[in-house]
N, C-alpha and C positions, 0 to 999 in steps of 0.2 A: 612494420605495421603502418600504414597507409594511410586507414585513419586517422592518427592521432599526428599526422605534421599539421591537422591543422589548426593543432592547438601548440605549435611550434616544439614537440616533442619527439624526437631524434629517437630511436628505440635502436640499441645494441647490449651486447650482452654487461656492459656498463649501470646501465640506467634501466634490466628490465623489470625492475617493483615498478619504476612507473609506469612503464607501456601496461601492466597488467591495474593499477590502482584505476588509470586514466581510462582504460578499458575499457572496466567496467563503470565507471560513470559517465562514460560518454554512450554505454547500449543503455543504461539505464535513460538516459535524456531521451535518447531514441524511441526508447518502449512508452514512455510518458510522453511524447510528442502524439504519437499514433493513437494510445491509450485517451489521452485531452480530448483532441479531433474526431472519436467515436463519441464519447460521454458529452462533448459540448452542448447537442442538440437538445440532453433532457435536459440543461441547466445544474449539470453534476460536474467536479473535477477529481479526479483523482482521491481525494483526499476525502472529499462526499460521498464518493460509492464506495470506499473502502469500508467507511466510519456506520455508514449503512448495512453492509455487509456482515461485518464484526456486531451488530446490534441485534441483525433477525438471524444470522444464525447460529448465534453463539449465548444472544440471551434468551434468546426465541421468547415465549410469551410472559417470562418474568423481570426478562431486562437486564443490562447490567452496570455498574455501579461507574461511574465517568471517568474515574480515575483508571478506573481498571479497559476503559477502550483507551484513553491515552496509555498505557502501558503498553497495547498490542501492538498500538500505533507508531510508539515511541514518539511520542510529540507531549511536549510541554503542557500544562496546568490550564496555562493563560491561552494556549494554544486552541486547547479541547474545549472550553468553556465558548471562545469562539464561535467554532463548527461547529456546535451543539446548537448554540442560540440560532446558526441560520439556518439549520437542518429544523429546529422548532418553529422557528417564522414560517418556512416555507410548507408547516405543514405535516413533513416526514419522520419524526419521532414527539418521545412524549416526554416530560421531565417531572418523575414524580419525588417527594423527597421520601429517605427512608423512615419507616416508622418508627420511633423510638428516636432520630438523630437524623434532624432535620438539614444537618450540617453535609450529609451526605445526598446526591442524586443517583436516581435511578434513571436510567434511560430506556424506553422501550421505543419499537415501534411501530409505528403509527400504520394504518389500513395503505394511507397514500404511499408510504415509502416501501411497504411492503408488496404493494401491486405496481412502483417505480420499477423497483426490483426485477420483479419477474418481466417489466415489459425488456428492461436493458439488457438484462443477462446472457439469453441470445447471440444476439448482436457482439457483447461483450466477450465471450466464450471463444465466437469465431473470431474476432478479431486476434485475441493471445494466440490463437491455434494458427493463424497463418502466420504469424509471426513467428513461434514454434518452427512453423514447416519450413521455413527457409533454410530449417538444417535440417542433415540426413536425423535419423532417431538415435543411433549408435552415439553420432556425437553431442548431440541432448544430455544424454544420458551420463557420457565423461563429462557435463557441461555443470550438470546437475550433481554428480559426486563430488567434483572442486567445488563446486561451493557447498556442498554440503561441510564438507570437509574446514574449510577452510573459516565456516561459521564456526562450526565446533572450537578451531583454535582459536578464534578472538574470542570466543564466551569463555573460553579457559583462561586466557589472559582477561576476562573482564574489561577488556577494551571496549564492548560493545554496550556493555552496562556503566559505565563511566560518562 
């Protein structure tokens, strides 16, 4: 495996957990280098179109509750509260608290983050799609059953939720 000497990593049939760990977090850099470099020009990263995403289509016009995008998200408390506030500065959602327990927010959003959305998405779409096409579909598809697969057994072991 070719790419991973140059992260000084030897792959034989010794050490292949790592050629496969390293892998995959070396396509993932990959996919989020390409991913950043589309999304930089709206002023979105990765983590702001995601968090976007998770708000209009998943709370659609009643929103959902912060803890519960940090969950999809899997990111931290202090993390979400974050991305919320600059996603609120800038505009893009809305932070209402819940009725009865103030102690909770509601995120919805906003007209601008919703018409962000739909100008990016496009754009967005095709970019995963060539990315996508640089494999045949056959092997997508094995590409996509390993890790389907392979999610399933760390959620078994609760590795992923730890």
């Amino acid at each position: 495996m070719k790419p991973l000497r140059r992260y000084g990593i030897e792959v034989g049939k010794k050490n292949i957990f790592e050629g496969a760990i390293y892998g995959v977090a070396g396509m993932y850099a990959l996919f989020e280098k390409v991913i950043s470099s589309y999304l930089r020009p709206y002023n979105l990263t990765p983590a702001k179109f995601n968090t976007l995403m998770i708000i209009k289509h998943m709370g659609k016009k009643s929103g959902l509750r912060q803890i519960e995008i940090g969950r999809r998200l899997i990111v931290t408390a202090s993390n979400m509260t974050h991305l919320i506030d600059k996603l609120e500065r800038e505009g893009y959602v809305e932070r209402v608290s819940l009725k009865g327990d103030r102690r909770v927010n509601i995120i919805k959003i906003s007209k601008a983050g919703s018409d962000l959305l739909d100008k990016v998405w496009p754009g967005y779409h095709n970019t995963i799609q060539e990315l996508a096409n640089l494999m045949p579909q056959n092997e997508l598809r094995q590409i996509k059953q390993l890790f389907d697969k392979w999610t399933t057994k760390l959620s078994e072991k609760n590795v992923a939720n730890s």
